[in-house]
N, C-alpha and C positions, 0 to 999 in steps of 0.2 A: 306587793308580795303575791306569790300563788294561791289560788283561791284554796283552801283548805279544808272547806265546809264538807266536802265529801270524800271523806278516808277511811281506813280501817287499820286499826293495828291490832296488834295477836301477840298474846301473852307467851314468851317463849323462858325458857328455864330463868323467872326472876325479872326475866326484861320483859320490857314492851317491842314491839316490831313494827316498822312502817318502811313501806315500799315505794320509792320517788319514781317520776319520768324526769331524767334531769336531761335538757335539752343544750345545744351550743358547746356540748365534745365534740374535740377533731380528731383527737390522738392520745395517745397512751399518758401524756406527758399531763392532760388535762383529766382524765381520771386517777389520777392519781392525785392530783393537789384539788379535786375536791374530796378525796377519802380522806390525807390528810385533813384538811379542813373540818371533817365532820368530827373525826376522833379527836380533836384538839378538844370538842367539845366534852365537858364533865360527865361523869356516866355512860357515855356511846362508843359504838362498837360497831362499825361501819365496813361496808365494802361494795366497791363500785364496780359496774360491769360496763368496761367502753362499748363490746358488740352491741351490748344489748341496750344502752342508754337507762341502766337503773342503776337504781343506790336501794341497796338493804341495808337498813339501819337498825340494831338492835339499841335500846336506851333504858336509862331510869329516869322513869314520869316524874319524882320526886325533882329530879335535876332539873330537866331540861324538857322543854314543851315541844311539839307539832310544830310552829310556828320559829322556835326558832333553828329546828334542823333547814328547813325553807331558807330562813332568813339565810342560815351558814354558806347555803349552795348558792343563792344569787347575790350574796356579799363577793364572791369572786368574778359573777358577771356570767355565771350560768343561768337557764330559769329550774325549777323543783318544782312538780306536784305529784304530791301523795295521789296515789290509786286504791281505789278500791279493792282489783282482781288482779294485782300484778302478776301473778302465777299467770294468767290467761294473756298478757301480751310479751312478745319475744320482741318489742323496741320499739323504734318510734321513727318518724319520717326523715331525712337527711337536713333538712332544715327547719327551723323553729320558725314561730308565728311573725317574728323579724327577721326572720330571711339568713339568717347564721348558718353555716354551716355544722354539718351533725354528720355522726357515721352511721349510728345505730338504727337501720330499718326495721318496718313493722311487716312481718311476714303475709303475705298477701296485699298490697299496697304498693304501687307505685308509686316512685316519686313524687313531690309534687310538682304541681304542672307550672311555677317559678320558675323551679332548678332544672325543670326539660330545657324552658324556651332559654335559658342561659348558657344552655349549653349547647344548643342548636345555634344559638348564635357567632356563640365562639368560634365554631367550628366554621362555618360558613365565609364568617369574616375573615378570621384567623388563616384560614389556606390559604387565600389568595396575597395576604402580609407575607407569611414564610416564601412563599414562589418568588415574588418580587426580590425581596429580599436575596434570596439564596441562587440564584441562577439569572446573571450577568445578561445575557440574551435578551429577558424579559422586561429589561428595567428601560425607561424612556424618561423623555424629560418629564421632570419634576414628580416622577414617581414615590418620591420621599415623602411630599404632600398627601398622595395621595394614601398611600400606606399609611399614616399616621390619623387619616378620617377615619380610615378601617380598625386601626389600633384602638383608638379614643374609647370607644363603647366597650370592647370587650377586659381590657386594661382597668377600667371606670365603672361599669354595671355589670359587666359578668362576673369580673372577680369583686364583686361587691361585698359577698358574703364572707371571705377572707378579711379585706379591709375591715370594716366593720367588728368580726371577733379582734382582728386584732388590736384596734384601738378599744375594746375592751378589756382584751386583757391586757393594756398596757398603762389603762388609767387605775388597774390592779397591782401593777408594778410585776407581772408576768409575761412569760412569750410563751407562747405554744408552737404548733407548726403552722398555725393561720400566722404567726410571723413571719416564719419563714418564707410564705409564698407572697406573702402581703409585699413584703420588703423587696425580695428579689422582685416581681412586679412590675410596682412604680419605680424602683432603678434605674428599673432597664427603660421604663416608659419615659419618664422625666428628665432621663441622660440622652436619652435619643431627640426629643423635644427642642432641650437646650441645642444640642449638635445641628438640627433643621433650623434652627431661628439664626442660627449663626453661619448656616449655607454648607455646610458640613454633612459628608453622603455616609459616613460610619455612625451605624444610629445600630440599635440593639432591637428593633421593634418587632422582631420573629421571635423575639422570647417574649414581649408584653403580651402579644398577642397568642403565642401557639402553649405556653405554659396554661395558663388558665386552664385554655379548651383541653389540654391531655389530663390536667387535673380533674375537672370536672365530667369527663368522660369515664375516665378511673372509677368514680365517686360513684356514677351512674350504675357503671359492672362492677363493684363490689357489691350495690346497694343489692342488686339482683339478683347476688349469688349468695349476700346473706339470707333473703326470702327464702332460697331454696333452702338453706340452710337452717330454715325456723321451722320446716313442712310441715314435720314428723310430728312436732308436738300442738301444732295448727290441728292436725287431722285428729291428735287424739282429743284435743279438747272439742273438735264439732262432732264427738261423738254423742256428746247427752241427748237426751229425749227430750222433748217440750213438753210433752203430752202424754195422760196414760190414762185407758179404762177404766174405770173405779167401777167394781161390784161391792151392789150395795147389800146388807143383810136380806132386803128383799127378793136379789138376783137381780134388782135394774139393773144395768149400767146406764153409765153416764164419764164422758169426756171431761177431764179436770187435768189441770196444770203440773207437771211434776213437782213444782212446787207447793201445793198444796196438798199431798201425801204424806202422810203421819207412819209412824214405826206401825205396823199391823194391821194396816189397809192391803184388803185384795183388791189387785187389778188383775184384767183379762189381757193376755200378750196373745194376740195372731200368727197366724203363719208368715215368715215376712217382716214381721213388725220388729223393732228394738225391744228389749226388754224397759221397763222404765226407770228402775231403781234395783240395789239387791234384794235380793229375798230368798223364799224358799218356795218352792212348788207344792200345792194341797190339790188340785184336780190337774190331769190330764198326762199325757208325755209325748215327749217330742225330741228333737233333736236340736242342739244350740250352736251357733257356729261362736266362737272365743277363740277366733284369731286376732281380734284388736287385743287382747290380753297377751293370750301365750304365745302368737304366732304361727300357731299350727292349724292348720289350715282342714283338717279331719273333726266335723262335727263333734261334737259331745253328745252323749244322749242322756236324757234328764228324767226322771217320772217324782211323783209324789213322796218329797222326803228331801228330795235334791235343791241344792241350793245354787241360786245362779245368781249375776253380775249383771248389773244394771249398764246399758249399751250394747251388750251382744245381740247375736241377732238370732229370734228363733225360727228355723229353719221349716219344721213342719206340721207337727200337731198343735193344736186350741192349750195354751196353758191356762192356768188359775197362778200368780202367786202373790203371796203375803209378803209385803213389805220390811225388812227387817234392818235396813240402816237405809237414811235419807239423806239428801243435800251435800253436807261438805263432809262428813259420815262415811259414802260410799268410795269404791274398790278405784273405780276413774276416779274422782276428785285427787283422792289419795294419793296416784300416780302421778296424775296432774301437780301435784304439791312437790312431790319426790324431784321430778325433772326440773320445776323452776327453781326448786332448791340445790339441786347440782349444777345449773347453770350458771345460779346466779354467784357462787362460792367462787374463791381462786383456788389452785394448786401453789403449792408450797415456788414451787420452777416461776410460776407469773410473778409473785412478790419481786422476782431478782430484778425482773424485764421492766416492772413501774417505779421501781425505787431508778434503776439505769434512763428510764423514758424523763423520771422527775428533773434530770440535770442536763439532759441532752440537748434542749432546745437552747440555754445559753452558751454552752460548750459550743454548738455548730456556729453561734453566730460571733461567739469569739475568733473563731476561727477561718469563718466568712472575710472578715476584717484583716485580722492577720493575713491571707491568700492575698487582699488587694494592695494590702505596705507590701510585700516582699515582691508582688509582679514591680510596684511603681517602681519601686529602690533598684529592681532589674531594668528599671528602662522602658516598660511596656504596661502602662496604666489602662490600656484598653482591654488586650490580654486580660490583666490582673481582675478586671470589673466584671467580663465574662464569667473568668473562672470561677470570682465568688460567688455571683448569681449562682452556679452551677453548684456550688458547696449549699448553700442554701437549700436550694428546690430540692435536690438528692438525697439532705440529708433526714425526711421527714418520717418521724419513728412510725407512724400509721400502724407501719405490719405489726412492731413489737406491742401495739396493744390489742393486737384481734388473733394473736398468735393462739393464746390459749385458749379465751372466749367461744370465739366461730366454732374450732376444734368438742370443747365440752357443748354445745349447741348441738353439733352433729351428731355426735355421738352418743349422749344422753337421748335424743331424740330418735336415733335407730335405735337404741334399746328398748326402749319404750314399745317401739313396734314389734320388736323380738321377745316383750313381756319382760325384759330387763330393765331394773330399775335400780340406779347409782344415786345415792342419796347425798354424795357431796364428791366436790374434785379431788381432796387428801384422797380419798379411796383409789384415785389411780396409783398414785405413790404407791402403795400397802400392793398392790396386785405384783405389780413389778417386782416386788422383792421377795412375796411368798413362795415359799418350797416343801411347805406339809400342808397339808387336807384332812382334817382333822370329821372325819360322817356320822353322824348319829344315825343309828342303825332303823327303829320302827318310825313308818312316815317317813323318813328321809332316800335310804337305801332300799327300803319292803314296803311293801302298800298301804302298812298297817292296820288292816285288815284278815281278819283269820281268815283263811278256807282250806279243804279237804285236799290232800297232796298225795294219799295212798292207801287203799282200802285192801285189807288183807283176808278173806272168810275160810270158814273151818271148812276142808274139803270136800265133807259131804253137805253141805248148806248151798241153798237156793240164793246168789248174790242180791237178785233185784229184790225177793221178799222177807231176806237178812235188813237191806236198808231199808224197804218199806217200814219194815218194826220200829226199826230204832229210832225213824225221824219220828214216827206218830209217837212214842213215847217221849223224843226230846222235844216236838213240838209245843210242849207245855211249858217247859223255861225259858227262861230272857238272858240265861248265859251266853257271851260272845260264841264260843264251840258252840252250845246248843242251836243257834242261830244256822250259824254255819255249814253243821249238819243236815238240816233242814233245808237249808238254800241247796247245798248240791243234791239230793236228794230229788228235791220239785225239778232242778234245773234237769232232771235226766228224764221227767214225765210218769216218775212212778206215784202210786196214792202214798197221801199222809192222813191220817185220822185223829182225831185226839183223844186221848188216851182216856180210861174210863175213871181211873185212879192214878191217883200221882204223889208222891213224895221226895223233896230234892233235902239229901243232905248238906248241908252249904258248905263246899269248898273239895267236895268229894264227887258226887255222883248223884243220880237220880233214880227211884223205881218207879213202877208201875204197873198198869193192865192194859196190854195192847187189844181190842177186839176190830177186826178187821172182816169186813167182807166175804163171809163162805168161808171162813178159818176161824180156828178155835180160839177161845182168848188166852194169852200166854201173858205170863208175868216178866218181866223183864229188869232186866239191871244194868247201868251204863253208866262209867263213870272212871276215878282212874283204876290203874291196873289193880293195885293193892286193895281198894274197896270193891271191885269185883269179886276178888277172888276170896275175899275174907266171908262174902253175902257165901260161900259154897260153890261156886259155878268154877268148873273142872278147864283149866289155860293147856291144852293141846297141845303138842311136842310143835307143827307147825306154828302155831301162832305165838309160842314161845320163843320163836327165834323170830316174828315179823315183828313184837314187841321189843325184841334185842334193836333189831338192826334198826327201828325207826329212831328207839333212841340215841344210838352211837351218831346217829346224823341232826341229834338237835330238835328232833322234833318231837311236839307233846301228841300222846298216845290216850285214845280210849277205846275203852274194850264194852261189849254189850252182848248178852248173850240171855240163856234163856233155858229150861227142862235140862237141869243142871250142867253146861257148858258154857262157856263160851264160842260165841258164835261168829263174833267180825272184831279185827282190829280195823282202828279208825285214825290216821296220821293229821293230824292238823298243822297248819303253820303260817306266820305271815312271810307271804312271798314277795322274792325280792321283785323291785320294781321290772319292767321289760326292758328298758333299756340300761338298767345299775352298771350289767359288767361293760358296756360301749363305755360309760360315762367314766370308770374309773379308769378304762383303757386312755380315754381323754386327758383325765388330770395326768397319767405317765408322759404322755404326749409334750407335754409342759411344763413338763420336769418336777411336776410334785411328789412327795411321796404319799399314798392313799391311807389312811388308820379309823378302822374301825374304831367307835367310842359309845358306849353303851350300858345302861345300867340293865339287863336282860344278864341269861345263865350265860357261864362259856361256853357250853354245848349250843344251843339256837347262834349263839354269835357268830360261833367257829366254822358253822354249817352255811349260814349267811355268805362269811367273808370270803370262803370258797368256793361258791359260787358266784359269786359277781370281783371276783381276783382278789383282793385285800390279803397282805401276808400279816402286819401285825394288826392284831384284835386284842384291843381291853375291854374289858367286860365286867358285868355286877359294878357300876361305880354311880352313886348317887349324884345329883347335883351338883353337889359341892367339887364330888371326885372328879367330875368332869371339869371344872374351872382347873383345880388342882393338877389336871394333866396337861392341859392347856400349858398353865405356866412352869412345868416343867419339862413341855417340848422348847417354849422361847428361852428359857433359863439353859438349854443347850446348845443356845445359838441358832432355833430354826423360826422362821416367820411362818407364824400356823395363820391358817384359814379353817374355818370352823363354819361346818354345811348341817342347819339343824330345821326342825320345824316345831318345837315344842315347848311348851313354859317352862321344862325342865332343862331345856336347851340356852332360855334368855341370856342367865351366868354367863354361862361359854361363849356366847356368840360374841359378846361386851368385852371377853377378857380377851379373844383371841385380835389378832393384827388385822384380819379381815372378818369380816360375823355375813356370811349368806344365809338368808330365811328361803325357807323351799314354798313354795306355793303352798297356799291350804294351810299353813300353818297358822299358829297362834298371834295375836296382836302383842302380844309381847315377846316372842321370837322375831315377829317383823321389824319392832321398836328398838328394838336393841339391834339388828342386823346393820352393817352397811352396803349389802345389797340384797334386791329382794328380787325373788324369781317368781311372776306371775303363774308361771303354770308347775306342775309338778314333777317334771320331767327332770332328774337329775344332771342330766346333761348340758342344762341350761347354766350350772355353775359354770362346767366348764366354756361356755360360751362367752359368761358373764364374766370372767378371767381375759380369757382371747381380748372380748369386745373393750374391755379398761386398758390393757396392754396397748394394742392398737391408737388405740385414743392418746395415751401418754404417749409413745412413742412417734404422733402426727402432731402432737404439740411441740414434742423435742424437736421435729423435724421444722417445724416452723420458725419457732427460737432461732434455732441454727443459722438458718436464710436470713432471717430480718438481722440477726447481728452481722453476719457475712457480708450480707450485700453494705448496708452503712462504712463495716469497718473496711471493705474493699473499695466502695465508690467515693467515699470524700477523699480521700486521698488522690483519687485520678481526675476529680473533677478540681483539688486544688491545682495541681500540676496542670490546668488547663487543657486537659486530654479530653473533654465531655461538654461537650458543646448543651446549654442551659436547656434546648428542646426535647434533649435528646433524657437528661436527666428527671425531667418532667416526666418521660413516657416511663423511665425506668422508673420512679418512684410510684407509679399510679401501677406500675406493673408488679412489684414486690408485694404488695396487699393485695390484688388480686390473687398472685401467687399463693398469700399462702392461704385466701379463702377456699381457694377450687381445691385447693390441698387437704381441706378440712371435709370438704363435699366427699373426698375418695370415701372417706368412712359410712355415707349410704349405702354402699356396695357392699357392706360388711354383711356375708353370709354364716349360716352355720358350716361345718366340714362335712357331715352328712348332708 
């Protein structure tokens, strides 16, 4: 049994979870009868991944042990060992420690150097068999001999690893496609054999010999192409750090392992350096580059308060920061978890293609048989032996199990680099069929963030020493506005002071004493309109109408003024994001329809959704009312998608067909989302749309081909039309087909 002593399983809703390398899959047909095989077992809840040569197995410990999910997988004549970090490998080598044939490569890895020299040999040998063989001119006496010393090796030791599964899986009471090549084979070797011993020049040994080698060359360029096809999530996992400064209370530093970082250790990031872990920044500022996250390739800049992601790189200034999630904790790991967890899931469309893969191998070889009665009954038993050979080799399901696979590899793994992340394969289903967009207005569509959008003063007032006033009196509260005000204020280079006296009414406004530099001390009032004006201070026929018109636009108004007037209106508001209106022009683009959903007034709503396009806006609705709309958009027949970033957003996101989390958001808007947008660019939904679409639609593409070519080629190669070499090349050429087919999806860009 596989050694076991080093695994790890993970507590999932009720279950336990264990991730196999289950080795000696050839084909769809063999992942499939070990998933069946696992869920036969009590408690479990299995599913196998032929690309990728893994078995996720979810179980109940009370049922059933570690030991004998293993036992379950090499009771068929596969081998199973539990991994520790199966999220950190995308497969395993094409052949196991006995020499079996496997599909499932490990990204960065070449073959091994076995299955090269077997396959160099084939090849080598194998031409000069086919020449003989096939063109008349060449052939001299007793060349039959000698083509047959050439045959012997690669018929017998190159296709070893065929033979071999398949008297495994045959002492199982199974065939796979190592059947099918196993058989046709020795056929063709052993019928030729017999025909020389008996002086006989009609021998078949351009197929013992040249099938292998197209086989095994096939094996080679798929293996290659699924590498390429592992990159993306190869590069994000060798983004962690090893290593990270540790400052100590004292100001040492000192070099320490990223693992050995605790929640609330400062370390020192260089200019240059990775970051180590997340945290928050407490000294210095600089610029971070977080394009392995969001893809966008336009630094960030970070100072004291800021929070950054462990793996980015900080581009220029000396940081300080505090550690605030470690290890399996952090923003990479998480991603890392997301991609292995959409890879390693099926789509609803693969179930069809492994339950069709599970019957296929004995259908072809019925049918094999039948091809050779009906040629002999015709008269032409040699005929008939070709053709079946050729029903055989042609008919090997390969592609129908790497159709979906490769495709979700590819594609989950260019998301990943696009800061997209698909948290299972259903989620491509749900994109295909949505047609509302359901947005949560603050943090999602606006910054959510206040600031200053329009500043209105009495027109005999001094503008820069109207704001000087106000900030030095607002600079004494911690309200969001008060903040605000203060930030555009500094951000324009005017003085702020603090005030001498202060009193904040809560939920009104604030007074004070402003004494400023060479001016007199003035008493001041700020706050909303109606506490203003109640304190006495005289609202001016202009600023009556700059307070009309901010509000008709949604926006909140405050007034500050001073020696009985008022002096400046003050427009505040969370602005919409910079790209909002491109991104909703996007979802039109793809035929959604855009709805604003918000528990904010209809005025800020209404203001919002016309500026960044949105025609319907609901507005004021709590949590709950947000689920509530939700299902009574689907209750009208529409497939909502629901784009939120907030714990008041979770609900909705759970209830809707599709749930996007916007970057920055909450752990429970992410938990609940089925796709999650690393960075906070709204636009990225609609990418995250495109990029699932896409994906679904290179799987359908696949599917398509692999049943196409099967259900067109066995029939031709019954009828004798396809000579067994030739069907060789095409079989080894259909999985290729539809790996490179899956590769188009690296090119997957955004439209801007």
């Amino acid at each position: 049994m596989a050694d076991t002593a080093e695994h790890r399983t993970e507590h999932v809703a009720g279950l336990d979870q264990l991730d196999m390398i289950v080795t000696g899959m050839t084909c769809a047909s063999c992942a499939s009868r070990v998933e069946g095989r696992l869920n036969e077992l009590v408690g479990v809840e299995a599913t196998v991944n032929f690309a990728l040569g893994t078995a996720r197995v979810r179980y109940v410990a009370d049922e059933v042990g570690v030991e004998q999910l293993v036992g379950a997988v090499e009771s068929l004549g596969y081998g199973a060992t539990p991994t520790v970090s199966c999220h950190a490998e995308v497969g395993h080598d094409p052949t196991d420690a006995d020499g079996h044939a496997g599909h499932a490569g490990h990204a960065g890895h070449a073959p091994p150097s076995g299955f090269a020299v077997r396959l160099v040999v084939s090849l080598v040998l194998g031409l000069p068999v086919a020449l003989l063989s096939m063109v008349p001119a060449l052939q001299f006496g007793g060349w039959q001999w000698f083509a047959l010393a050439l045959t012997t090796p690669v018929a017998l030791w190159c296709a070893w690893p065929f033979h071999a599964a398949a008297w495994r899986n045959a002492r199982h009471g199974v065939a796979t496609m190592d059947t099918l090549v196993s058989v046709g084979v020795l056929a063709a070797y052993l019928t030729s054999v017999a025909d020389i011993l008996r002086g006989g020049d009609h021998t078949y040994l351009e197929v013992a010999a040249v099938v292998p080698a197209f086989i095994l060359l096939g094996r080679w360029l798929e293996e290659r192409a699924k590498r390429r096809a592992g990159a993306a999530v190869e590069a994000l996992l060798s983004l962690s750090v090893d290593s990270a400064t540790l400052l100590g209370a004292d100001g040492a530093e000192r070099t320490v392992a990223v693992d050995e970082l605790d929640v609330g250790d400062r370390f020192v990031v260089r200019p240059g350096e990775r970051i180590a872990t997340d945290g928050t920044v407490t000294e210095g500022a600089s610029a971070v580059d977080v394009s392995m996250l969001t893809g966008e390739s336009v630094p960030v800049d970070v100072s004291v308060g800021d929070a950054v992601v462990g793996a980015t790189v900080n581009v220029s200034g000396r940081l300080v920061v505090e550690a605030t999630r470690v290890g399996a904790d952090t923003q990479l790991a998480h991603m890392a978890r997301l991609v292995a967890d959409a890879q390693t899931g099926k789509a609803q469309i693969q179930r069809l293609a492994d339950r069709v893969a599970g019957v296929f191998v004995p259908v072809v070889l019925v049918l094999a048989v039948l091809t050779l009665g009906v040629w002999s009954l015709l008269g032409d038993p040699a005929h008939g032996f070709s053709a079946a050979v050729a029903v055989l080799i042609i008919a090997c399901p390969c592609a129908l199990g790497l159709a979906t696979p490769v495709a979700l590899l590819v594609g989950t793994g260019r998301g990943a680099q696009l800061g997209i992340l698909i948290k299972g394969p259903e989620v491509l289903e749900s994109t295909r069929r949505v047609d509302t967009v359901v947005l949560d207005k603050t943090g999602t569509v606006t910054t959510g963030a206040i600031s200053v959008v329009d500043i209105v003063t009495a027109p005999s007032s001094d503008e820069a020493e109207v704001l000087s006033v106000v900030a030095s009196l607002e600079s004494a509260s911690e309200h969001p506005i008060a903040r605000a005000i203060v930030e555009h204020v500094r951000s324009e280079g005017l003085l702020v002071v603090a005030p001498t006296e202060f009193l904040n009414t809560a939920g009104l406004g604030v007074t004070g004493v402003v004494t400023r530099p060479a001016a007199p001390a003035r008493r001041v009032v700020a706050g909303r309109p109606a506490f203003v004006t109640e304190s006495g201070l005289v609202l001016g026929r202009t600023l009556r109408a700059a307070v009309a018109e901010q509000e008709s636009l949604g926006r909140t108004v405050v007034l500050a003024g001073w020696d009985g007037g008022v002096q400046v209106v003050l427009a505040v508001a969370d602005q919409p994001k910079e790209n909002a209106r491109e991104a909703v022009e996007e979802f039109r683009s793809l035929g959604l329809m855009p709805i604003l959903l918000t528990g904010d007034a209809p005025g800020p709503a209404r203001s919002v959704a016309d500026v960044v396009g949105i025609d319907t806006v609901v507005a004021g609705v709590l949590p709950q009312g947000k689920v509530d709309e939700v299902r009574r958009l689907q209750e009208e027949g529409r497939v909502v998608a629901m784009v939120g970033d907030g714990v008041n957003d979770a609900a909705a996101l759970a209830t809707a067909d599709l749930g996007i989390a916007v970057g920055g958001g909450t752990d429970a808007a992410i938990e609940a989302s089925d796709l999650t947008l690393v960075g906070a660019d709204l636009r990225g939904a609609a990418d995250a749309i495109r990029l699932s679409r896409r994906t679904l639609a290179t799987i359908k593409g696949n599917l398509f081909w692999a049943f196409a070519y099967n259900v067109a080629a066995i029939p031709v190669a019954a009828l004798g039309l396809l000579n067994p070499m030739v069907a060789a090349a095409a079989m080894a050429a259909s999985s290729i087909f539809v790996v490179t087919n899956s590769l188009r999806l690296r090119r997957f860009r955004r439209d801007r």
